[in-house]
C-alpha positions in Angstrom: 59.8 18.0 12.9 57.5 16.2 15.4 58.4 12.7 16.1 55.4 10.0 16.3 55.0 8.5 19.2 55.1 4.9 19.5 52.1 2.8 20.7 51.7 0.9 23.7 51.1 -2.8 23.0 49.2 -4.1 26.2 49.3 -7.8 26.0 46.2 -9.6 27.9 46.6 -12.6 29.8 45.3 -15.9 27.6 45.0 -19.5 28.7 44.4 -22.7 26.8 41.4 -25.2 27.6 39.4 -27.7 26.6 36.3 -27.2 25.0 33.0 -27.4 27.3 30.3 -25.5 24.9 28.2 -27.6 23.0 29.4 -25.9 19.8 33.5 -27.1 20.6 34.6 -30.1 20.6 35.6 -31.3 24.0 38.9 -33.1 23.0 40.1 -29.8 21.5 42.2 -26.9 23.0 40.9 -23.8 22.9 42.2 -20.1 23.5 40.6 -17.7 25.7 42.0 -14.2 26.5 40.2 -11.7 28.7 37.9 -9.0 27.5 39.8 -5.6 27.2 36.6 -4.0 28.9 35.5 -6.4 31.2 38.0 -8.8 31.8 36.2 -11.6 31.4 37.7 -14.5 29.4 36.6 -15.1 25.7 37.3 -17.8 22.9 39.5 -16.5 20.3 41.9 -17.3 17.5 45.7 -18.1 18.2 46.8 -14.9 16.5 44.3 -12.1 18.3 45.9 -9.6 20.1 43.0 -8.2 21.8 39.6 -9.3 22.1 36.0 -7.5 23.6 33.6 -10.1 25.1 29.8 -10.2 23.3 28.3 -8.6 26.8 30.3 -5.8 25.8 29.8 -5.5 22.6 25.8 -5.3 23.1 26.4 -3.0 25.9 28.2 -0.4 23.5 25.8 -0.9 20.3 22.7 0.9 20.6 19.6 -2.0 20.9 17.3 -3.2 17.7 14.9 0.0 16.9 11.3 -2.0 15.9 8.8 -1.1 14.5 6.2 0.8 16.3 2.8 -0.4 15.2 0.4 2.2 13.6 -1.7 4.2 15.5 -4.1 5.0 13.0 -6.3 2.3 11.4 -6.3 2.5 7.8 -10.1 2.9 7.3 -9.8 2.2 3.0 -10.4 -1.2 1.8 -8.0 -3.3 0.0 -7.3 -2.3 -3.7 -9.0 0.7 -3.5 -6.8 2.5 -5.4 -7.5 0.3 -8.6 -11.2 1.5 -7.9 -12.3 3.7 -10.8 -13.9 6.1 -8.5 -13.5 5.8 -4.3 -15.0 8.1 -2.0 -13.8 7.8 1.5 -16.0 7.9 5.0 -14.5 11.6 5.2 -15.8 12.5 1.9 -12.7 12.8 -0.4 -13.0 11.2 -3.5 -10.8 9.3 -5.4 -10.2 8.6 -9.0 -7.7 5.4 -10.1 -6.3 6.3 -6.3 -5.5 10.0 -7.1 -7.4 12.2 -5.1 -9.6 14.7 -6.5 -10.4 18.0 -3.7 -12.6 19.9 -5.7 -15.3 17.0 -5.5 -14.9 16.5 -1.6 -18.0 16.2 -0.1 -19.6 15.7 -3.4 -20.5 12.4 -3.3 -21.9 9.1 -1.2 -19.4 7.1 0.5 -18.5 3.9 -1.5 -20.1 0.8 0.1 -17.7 -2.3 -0.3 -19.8 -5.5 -0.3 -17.5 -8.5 1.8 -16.7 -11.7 -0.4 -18.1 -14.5 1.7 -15.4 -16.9 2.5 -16.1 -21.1 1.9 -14.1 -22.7 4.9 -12.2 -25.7 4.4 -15.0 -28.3 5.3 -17.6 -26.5 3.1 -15.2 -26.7 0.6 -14.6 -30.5 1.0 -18.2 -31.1 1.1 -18.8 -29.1 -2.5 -16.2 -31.1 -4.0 -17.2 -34.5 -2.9 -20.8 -33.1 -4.4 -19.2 -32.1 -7.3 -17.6 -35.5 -7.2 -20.6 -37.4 -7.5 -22.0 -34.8 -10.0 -19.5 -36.0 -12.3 -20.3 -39.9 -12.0 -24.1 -39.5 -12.7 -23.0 -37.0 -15.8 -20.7 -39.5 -16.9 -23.1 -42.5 -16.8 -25.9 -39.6 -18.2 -23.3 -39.4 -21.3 -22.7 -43.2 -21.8 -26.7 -43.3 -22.7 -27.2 -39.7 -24.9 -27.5 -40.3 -28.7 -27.1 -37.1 -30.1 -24.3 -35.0 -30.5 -26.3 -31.7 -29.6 -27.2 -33.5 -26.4 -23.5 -34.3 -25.6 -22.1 -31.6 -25.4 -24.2 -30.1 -23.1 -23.4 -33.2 -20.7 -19.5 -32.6 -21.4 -20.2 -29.1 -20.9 -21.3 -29.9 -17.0 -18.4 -32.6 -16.8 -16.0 -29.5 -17.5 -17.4 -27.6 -14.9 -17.9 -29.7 -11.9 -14.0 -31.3 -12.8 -12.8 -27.2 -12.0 -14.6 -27.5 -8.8 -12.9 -31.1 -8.2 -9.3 -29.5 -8.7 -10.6 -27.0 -5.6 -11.5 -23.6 -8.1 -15.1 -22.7 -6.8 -17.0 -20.5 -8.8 -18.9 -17.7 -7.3 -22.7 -18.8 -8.5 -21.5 -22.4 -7.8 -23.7 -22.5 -4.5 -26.8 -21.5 -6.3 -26.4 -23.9 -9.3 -25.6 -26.6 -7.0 -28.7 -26.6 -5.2 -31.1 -25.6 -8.1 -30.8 -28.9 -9.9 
């Protein structure tokens, strides 16, 4: 029979002091024992035995791997694999985003036409439009008789008050400036 060895017990030197970081409090006692790699002295609990300083610890974990950014732009536009048919600037075509090889080269390249964007003070400037739409409409609907004419005017009421709330439509521009 082997017998088992018994293990060292290597006791580290540990002091008490008062608390100088801003996370202790400075009235409190604190243990610090030194690093069992470095020796430098470390915070720890009353009942470690041994303790590894933080330097250490980074210097033995391997650092953060991050992400490397892609080297190749993606040259398809956004949702084009919801498109019903997509063909590429290399020529591969696309159907619901599967691609179809045995049409490659077949077909024009898909032109994508740019949404153009309303900035923030456009936008503040259609709505204060829109605003003052809404108060000739309304004084326009105090004065209509007829029912048939009404509703047109609540009709217009209804669709400036969207554009109040900030939801522009897309022919908005042109039916703003055509009446």
């Amino acid at each position: 029979m082997s017998k088992k060895k018994a293990k060292e017990i290597i006791v580290y030197k540990s002091y008490y002091a008062k608390g100088t970081s801003w996370s202790q409090n400075t009235e409190r006692s604190y243990r610090y024992m030194e690093c069992r790699e470095c020796g430098d002295f470390t915070v720890c609990g009353e009942d470690t035995t041994a303790v590894t300083c933080n330097a250490c610890c980074q210097a033995a974990c391997d650092p953060p791997v991050l992400k490397q950014p892609k080297s190749e732009r993606i040259t398809k536009p956004k949702g084009w694999h919801f498109m019903s048919e997509y063909v590429d600037t290399e020529g591969n075509v696309y159907h619901k985003g599967v691609e179809q090889p045995n049409l490659k080269g077949t077909l024009e390249t898909t032109v994508i036409k740019k949404k153009e964007r309303v900035s923030k003070k456009d936008k503040q400037k259609y709505k204060w439009l829109a605003a003052e739409k809404i108060g000739k409409l309304k004084k326009q609907l105090a004065k209509t008789r007829w029912k048939k004419d009404k509703k047109l005017v609540v009709r217009e009421i209804k669709y400036f008050t969207r554009i109040v709330k900030g939801k522009l439509p897309t022919d908005y521009l042109e039916r703003l400036y055509a009446k």
